[in-house]
N, C-alpha and C positions, 0 to 999 in steps of 0.2 A: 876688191872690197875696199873701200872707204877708212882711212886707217879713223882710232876711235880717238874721241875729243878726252879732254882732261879730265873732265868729271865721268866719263863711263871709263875709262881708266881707274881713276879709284873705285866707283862703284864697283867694279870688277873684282879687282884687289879686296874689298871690304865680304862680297858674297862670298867668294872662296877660300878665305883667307890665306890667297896665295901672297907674298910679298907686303902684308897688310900694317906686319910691326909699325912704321913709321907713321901712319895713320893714324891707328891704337894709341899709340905714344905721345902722337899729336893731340889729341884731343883729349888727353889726361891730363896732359903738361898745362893744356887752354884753361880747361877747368878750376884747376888748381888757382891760375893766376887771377879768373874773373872773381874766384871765390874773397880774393883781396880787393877788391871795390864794392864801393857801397851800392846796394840794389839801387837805389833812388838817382844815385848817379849812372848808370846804367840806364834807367829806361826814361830818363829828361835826356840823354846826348842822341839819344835813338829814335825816342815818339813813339817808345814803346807803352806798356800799360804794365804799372805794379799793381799787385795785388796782394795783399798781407793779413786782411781780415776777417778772412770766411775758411779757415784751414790754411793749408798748406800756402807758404809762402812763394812767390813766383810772379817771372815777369812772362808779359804776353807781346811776343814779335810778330808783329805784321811780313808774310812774307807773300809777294806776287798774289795771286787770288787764295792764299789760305794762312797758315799764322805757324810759330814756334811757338813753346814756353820752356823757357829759364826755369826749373823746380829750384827751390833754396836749401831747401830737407828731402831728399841729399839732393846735392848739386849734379844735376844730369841735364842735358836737353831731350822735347820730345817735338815729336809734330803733329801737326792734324790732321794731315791728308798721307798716305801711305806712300805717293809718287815721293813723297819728300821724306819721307823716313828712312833718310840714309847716312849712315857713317861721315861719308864725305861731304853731305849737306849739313849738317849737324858740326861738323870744326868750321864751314865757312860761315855760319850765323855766328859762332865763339870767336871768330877772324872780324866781323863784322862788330861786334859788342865791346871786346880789347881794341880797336881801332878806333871806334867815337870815344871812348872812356880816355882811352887814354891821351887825345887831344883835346880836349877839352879845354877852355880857356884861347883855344886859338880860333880861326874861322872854320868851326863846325857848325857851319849852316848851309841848307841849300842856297845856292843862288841864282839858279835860276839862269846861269851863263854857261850855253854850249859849247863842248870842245870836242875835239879828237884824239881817240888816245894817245898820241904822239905825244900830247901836250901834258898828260895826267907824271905825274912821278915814277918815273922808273919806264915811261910810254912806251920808251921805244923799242923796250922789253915786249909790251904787250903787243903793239904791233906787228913785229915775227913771230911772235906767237900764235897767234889766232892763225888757224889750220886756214890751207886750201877751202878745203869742205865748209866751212864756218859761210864763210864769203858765199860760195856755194850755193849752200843753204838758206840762207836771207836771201837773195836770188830765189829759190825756189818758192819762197813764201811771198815776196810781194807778185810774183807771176801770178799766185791763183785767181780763183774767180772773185770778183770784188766779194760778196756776200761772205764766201766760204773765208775769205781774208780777214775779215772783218768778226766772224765769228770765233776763228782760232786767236785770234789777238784778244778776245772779252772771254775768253776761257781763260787763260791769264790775264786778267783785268788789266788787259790793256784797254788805250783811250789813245781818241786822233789828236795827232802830233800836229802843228801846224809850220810845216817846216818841208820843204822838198813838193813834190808831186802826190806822195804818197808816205803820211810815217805815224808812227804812233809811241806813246807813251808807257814803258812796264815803269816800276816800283820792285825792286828786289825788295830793298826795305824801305818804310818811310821816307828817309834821308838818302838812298843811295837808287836814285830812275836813271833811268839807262833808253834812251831813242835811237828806233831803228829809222831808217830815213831811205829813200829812194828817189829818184828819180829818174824818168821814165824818158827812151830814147827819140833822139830829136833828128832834125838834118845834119845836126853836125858833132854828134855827141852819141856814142852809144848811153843805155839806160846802166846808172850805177848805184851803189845803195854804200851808206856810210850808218857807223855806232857810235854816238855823241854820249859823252858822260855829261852831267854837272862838273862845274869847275873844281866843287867841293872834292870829290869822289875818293879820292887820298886822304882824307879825315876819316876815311868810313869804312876802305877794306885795299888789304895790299895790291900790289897789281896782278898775281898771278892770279888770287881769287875772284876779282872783277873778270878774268880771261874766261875760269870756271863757269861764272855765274853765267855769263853773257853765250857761252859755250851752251851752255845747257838750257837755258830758253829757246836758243834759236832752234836748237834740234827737237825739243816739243811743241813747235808752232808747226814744222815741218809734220809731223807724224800721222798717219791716217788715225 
């Protein structure tokens, strides 16, 4: 058996509430502290969308092909699609929101400059990190049939990368895209596949959560 990535590690922890306190905790603690920044500064560092005039106050996060919102009264997050209505998706969007907010003033912008996580803060952290399987599993996904690849990538609103042989574009959030990239085996090269952040990507979410996020895409691209 395949040992399990970080995010069905917590997801696990959060349904059974085996070992779940620090989770809980965690995302009490988040709450507490976004609830000290201004909404409007929140959803300019993000490209999120406020909303304050029709009821209930709240910001609306873009996430992969569906969205979060920030409730203001009372401060909770929720989701819109139920894959993502989880405990441990729900502190790395408050991971993501504390992480623009609070760089603010510095270079929080995309820009549009590819790296390796090697290169991100804390890289080479995330680098040993990312499981066997991960690797694995992108592998498993650029193998399929072009069509069926193409459709599992615009299920998560992905878009073609133009970069390697074969790659495409997700969007965690607005501000934090993440490229899968492949290239396909030659005479003198077997076929490899690399996960490029924007240069930003450390303005926008720690490193273990970018491991999460990027963990957990690939394993729903893979999924029958």
């Amino acid at each position: 058996m395949s040992p399990l990535d970080e995010y069905s590690v917590w997801l696990e922890r959060s349904r059974t509430g085996i070992n779940d306190e620090g989770l809980k905790k965690q995302y009490a603690d988040m709450l507490n502290r976004i609830k000290r920044v201004d909404p409007i500064t929140i959803a300019e560092t993000t490209d999120a969308e406020y909303r304050g005039g029709d009821g209930i106050p709240r910001i609306i996060i873009p996430f992969l092909q569906s969205w979060f919102v920030l409730d203001l009264v009372p401060y909770r997050v929720r989701a819109e699609h139920e894959v993502v209505d989880t405990l441990p998706m729900k502190v790395l969007v408050l991971q993501h929101l504390l992480s623009a907010a609070e760089n603010q003033g510095t270079a929080v912008r995309v820009m549009n400059q590819w790296i390796d996580c090697r290169s991100l803060q804390h890289g080479a952290v995330l680098g040993a990190h990312f499981a066997k399987t991960t690797m694995e599993n992108l592998t498993k996904f650029f193998d399929l049939e072009h069509g069926e690849r193409i459709s599992r990538a615009m299920k998560w609103a992905g878009k073609p990368f133009d970069m390697g042989d074969v790659g495409f574009r997700f969007n965690f959030f607005p501000r934090l895209p993440v490229a899968l990239i492949n290239w396909q085996a030659d005479e003198e090269f077997p076929s490899y596949s690399k996960i490029l952040y924007d240069i930003s990507a450390s303005n926008y979410m720690p490193t273990h959560g970018l491991t999460t996020l990027t963990e957990f895409l690939i394993n729903r691209l893979i999924e029958e």
